[in-house]
Biopython code that builds the backbone (N, CA, C, O; Angstrom):
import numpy as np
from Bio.PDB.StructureBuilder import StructureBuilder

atoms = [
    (1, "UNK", "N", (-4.093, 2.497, 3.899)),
    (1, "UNK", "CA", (-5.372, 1.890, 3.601)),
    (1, "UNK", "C", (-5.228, 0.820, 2.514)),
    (1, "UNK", "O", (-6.020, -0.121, 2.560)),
    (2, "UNK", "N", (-4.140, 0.860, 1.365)),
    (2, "UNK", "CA", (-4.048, 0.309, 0.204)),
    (2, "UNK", "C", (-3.501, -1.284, 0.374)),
    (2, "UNK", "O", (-3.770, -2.238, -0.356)),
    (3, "UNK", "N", (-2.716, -1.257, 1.477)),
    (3, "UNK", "CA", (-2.129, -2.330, 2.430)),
    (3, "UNK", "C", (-3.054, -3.107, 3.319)),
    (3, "UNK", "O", (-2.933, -4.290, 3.640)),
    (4, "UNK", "N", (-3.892, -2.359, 3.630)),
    (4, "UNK", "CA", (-5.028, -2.906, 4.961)),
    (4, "UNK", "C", (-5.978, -3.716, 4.089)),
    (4, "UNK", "O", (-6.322, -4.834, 4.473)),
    (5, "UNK", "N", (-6.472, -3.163, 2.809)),
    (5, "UNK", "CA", (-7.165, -3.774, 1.869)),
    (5, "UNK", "C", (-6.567, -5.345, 1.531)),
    (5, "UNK", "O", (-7.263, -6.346, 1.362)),
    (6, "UNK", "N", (-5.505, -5.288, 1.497)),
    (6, "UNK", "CA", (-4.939, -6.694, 0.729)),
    (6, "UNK", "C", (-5.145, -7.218, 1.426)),
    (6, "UNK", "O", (-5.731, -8.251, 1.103)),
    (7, "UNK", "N", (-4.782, -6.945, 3.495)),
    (7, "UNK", "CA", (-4.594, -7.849, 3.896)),
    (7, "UNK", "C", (-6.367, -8.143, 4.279)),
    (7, "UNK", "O", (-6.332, -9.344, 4.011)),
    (8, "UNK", "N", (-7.064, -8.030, 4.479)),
    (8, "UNK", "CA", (-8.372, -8.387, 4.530)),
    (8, "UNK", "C", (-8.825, -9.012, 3.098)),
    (8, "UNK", "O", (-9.908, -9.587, 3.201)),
    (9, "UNK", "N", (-8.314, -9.043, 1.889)),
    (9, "UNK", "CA", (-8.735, -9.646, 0.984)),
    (9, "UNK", "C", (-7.479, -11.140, 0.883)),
    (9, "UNK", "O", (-7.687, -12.233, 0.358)),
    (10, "UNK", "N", (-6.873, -10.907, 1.219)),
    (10, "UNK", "CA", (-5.717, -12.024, 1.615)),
    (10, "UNK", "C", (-6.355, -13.028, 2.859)),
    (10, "UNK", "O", (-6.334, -14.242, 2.658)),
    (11, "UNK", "N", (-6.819, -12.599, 3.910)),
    (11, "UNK", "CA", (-7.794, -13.204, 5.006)),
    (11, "UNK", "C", (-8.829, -13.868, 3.947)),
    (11, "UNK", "O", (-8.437, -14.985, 3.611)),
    (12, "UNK", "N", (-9.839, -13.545, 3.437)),
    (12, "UNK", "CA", (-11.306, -13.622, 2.864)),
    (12, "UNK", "C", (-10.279, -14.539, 1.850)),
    (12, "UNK", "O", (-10.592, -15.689, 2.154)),
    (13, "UNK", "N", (-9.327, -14.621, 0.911)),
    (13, "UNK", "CA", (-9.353, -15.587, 0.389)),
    (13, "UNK", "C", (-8.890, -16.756, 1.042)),
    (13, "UNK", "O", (-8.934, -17.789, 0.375)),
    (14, "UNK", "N", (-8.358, -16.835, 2.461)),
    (14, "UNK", "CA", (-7.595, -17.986, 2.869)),
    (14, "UNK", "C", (-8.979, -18.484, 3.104)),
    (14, "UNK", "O", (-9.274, -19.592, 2.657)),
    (15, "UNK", "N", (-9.769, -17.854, 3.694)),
    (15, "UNK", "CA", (-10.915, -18.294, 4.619)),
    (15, "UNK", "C", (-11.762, -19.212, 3.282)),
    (15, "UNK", "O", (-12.621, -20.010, 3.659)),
    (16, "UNK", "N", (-11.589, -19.123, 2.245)),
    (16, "UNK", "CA", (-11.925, -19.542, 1.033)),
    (16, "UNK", "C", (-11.268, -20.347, 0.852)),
    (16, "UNK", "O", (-11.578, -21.024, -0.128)),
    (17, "UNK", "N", (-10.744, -20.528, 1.172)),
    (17, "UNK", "CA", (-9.532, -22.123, 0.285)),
    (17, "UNK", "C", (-8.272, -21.782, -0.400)),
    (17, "UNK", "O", (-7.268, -22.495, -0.414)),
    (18, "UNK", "N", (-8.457, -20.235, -1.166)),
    (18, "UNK", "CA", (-7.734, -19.989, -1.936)),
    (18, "UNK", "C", (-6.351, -19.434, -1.572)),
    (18, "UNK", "O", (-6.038, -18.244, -1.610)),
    (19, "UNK", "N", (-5.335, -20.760, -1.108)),
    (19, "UNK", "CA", (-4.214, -20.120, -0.401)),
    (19, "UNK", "C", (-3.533, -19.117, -1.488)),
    (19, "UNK", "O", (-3.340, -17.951, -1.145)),
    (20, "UNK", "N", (-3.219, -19.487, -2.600)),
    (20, "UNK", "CA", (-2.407, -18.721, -3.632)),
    (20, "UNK", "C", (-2.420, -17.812, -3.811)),
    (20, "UNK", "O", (-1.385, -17.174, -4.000)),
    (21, "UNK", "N", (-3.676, -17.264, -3.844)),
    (21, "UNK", "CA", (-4.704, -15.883, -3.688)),
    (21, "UNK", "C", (-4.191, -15.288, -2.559)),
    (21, "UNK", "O", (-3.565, -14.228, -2.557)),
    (22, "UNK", "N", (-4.496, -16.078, -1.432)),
    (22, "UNK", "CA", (-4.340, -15.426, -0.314)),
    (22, "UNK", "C", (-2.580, -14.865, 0.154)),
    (22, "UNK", "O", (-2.195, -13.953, 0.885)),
    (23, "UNK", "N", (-1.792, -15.964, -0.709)),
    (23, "UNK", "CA", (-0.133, -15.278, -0.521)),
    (23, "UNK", "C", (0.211, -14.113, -1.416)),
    (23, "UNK", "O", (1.064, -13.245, -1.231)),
    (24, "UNK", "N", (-0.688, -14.283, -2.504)),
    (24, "UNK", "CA", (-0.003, -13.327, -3.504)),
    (24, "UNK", "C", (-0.750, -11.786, -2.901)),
    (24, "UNK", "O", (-0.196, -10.721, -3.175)),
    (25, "UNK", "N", (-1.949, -11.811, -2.130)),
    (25, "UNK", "CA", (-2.464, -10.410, -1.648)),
    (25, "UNK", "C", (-1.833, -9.741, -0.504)),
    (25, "UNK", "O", (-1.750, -8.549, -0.208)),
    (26, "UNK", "N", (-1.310, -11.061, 0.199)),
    (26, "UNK", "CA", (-0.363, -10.778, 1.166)),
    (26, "UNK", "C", (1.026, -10.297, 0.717)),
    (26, "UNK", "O", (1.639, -9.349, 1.206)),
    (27, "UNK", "N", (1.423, -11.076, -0.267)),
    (27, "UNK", "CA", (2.841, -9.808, -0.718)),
    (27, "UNK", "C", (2.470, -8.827, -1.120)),
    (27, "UNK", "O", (3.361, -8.028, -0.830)),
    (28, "UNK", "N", (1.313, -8.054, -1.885)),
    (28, "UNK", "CA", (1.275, -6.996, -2.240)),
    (28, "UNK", "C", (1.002, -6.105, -0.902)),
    (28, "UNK", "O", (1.060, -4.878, -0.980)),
    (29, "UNK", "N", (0.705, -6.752, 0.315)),
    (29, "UNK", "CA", (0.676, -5.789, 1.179)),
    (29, "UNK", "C", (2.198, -5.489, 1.623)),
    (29, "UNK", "O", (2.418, -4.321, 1.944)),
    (30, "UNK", "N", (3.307, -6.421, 1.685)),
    (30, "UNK", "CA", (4.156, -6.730, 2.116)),
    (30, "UNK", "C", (4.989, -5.636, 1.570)),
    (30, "UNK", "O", (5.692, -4.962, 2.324)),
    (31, "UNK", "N", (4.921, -5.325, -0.327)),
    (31, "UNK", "CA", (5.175, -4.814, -0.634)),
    (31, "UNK", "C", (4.758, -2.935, -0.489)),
    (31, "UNK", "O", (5.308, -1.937, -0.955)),
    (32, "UNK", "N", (3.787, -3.094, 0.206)),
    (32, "UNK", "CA", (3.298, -1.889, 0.401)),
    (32, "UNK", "C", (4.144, -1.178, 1.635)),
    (32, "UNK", "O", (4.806, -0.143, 1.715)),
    (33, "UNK", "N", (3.833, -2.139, 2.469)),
    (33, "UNK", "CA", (4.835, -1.706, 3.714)),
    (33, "UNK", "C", (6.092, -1.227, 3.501)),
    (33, "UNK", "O", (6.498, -0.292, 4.191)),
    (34, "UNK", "N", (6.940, -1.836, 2.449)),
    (34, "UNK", "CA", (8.087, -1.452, 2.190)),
    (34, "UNK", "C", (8.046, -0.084, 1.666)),
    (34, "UNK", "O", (8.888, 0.709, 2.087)),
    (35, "UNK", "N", (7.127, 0.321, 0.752)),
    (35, "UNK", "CA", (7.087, 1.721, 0.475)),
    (35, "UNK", "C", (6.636, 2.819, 1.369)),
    (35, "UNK", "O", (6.387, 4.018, 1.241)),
    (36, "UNK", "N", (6.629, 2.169, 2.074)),
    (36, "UNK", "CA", (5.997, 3.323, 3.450)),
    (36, "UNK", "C", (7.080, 3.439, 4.405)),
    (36, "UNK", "O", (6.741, 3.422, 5.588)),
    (37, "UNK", "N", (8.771, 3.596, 4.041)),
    (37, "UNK", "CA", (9.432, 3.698, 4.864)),
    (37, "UNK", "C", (9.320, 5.272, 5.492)),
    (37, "UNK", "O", (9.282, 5.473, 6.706)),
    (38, "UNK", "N", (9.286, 6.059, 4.757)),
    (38, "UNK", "CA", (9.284, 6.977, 4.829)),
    (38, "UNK", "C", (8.321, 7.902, 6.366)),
    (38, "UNK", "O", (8.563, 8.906, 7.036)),
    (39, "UNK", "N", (7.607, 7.238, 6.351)),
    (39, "UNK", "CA", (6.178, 7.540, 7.018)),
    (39, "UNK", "C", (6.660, 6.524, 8.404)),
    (39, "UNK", "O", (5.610, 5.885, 8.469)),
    (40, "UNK", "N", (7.221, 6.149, 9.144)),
    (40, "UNK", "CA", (7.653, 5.294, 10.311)),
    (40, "UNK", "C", (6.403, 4.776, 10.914)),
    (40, "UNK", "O", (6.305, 3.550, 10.968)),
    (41, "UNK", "N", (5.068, 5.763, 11.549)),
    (41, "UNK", "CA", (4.039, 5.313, 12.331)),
    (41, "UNK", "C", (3.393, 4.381, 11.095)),
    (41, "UNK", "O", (3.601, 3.179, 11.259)),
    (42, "UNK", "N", (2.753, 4.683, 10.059)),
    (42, "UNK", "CA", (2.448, 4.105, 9.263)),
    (42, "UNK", "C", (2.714, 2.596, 8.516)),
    (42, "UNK", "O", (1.887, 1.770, 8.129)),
    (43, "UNK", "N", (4.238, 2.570, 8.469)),
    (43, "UNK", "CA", (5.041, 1.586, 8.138)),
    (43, "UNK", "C", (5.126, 0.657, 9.040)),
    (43, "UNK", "O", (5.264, -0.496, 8.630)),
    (44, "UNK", "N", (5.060, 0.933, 10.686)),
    (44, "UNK", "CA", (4.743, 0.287, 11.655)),
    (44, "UNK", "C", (3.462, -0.349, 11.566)),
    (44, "UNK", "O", (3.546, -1.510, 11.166)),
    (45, "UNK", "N", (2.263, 0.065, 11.823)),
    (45, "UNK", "CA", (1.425, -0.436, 12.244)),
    (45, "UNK", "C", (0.846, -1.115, 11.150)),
    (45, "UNK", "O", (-0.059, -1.824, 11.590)),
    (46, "UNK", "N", (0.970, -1.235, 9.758)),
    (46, "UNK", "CA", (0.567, -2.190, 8.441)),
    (46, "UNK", "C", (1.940, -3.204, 8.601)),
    (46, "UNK", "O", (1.824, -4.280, 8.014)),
    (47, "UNK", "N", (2.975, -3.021, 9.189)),
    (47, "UNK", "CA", (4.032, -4.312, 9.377)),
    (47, "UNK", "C", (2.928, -5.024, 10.364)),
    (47, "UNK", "O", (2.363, -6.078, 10.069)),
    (48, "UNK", "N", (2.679, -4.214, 11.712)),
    (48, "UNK", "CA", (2.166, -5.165, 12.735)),
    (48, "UNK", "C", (0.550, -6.112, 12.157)),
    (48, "UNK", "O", (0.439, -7.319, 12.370)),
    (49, "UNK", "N", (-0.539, -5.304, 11.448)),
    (49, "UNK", "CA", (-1.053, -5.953, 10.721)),
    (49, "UNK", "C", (-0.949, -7.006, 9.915)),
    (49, "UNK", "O", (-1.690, -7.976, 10.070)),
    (50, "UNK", "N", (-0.013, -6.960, 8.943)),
    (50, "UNK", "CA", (0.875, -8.280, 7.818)),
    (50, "UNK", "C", (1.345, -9.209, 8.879)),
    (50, "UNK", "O", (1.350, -10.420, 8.657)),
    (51, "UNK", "N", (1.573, -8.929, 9.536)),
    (51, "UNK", "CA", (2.466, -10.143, 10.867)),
    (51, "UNK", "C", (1.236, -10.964, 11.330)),
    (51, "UNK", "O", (1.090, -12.166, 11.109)),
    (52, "UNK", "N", (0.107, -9.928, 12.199)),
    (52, "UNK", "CA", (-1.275, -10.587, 12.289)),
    (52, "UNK", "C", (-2.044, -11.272, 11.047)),
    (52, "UNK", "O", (-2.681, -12.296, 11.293)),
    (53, "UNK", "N", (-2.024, -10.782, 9.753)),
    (53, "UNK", "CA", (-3.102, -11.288, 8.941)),
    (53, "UNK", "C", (-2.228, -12.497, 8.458)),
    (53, "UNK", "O", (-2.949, -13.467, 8.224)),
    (54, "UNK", "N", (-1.066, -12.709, 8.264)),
    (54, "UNK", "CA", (-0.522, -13.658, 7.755)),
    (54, "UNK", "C", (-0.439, -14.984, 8.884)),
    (54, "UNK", "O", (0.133, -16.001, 8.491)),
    (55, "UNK", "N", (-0.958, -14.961, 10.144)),
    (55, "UNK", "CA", (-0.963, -15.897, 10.649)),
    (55, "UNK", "C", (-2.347, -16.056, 10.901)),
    (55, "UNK", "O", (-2.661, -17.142, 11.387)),
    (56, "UNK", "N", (-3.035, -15.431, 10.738)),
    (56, "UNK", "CA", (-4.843, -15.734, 10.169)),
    (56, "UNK", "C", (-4.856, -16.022, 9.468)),
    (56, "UNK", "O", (-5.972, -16.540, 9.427)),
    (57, "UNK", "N", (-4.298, -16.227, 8.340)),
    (57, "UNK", "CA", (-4.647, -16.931, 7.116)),
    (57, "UNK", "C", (-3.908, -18.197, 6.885)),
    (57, "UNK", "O", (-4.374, -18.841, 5.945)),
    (58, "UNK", "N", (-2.718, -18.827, 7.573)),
    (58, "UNK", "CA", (-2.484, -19.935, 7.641)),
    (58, "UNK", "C", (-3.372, -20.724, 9.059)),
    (58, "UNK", "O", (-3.228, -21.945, 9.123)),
    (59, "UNK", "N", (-4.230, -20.078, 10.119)),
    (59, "UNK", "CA", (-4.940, -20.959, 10.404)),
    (59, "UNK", "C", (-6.058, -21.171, 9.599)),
    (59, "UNK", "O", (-6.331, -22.367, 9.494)),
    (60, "UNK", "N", (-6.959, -20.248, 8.863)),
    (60, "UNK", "CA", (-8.078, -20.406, 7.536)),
    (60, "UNK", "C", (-7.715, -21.463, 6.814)),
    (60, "UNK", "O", (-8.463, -22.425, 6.637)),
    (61, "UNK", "N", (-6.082, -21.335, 6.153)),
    (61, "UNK", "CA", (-6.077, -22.204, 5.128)),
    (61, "UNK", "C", (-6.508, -24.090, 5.846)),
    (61, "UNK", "O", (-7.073, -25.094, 5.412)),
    (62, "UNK", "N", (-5.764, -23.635, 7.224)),
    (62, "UNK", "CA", (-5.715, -25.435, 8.035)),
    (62, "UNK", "C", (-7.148, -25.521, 8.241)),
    (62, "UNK", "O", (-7.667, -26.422, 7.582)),
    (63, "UNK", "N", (-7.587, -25.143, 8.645)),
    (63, "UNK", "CA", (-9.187, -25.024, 9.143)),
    (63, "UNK", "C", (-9.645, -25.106, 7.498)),
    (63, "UNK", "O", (-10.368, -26.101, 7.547)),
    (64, "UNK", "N", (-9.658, -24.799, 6.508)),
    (64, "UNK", "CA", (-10.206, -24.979, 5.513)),
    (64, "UNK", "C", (-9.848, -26.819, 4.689)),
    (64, "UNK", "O", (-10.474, -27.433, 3.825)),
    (65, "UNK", "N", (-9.068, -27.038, 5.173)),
    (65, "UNK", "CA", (-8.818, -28.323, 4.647)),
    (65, "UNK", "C", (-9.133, -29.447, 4.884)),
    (65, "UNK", "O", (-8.707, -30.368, 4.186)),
]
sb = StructureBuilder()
sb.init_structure("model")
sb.init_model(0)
sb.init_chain("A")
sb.init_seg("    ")
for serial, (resi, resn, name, xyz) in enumerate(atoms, 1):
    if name == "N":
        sb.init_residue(resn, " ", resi, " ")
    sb.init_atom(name, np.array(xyz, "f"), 0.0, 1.0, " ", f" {name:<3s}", serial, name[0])
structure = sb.get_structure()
């Protein structure tokens, strides 16, 4: 959940303008994933999320400019 958060606040800031914002919420999800090796289903499906939100937020940022 702690991961899913960033990346929806990582979205909401691209969609804002605020790319910087929006990379630095995205590594903290990035970083989240990594701690979830342990947990495989889990670690999966917040990778497959970060893969999706990070290419939503570079069309926000283009669309925002």
């Amino acid at each position: 959940m702690y991961g899913m958060l960033h990346c929806f606040a990582g979205y909401a800031a691209a969609r804002a303008g605020d790319r910087h914002r929006a990379n630095d919420l995205l590594a903290e999800a990035e970083a989240t994933t990594s701690r979830l090796t342990s947990d495989l289903q889990r670690h999966h499906a917040l990778a497959a999320n970060l893969v999706s939100y990070k290419g939503r937020d570079e069309l926000a940022a283009a669309l925002s400019r």
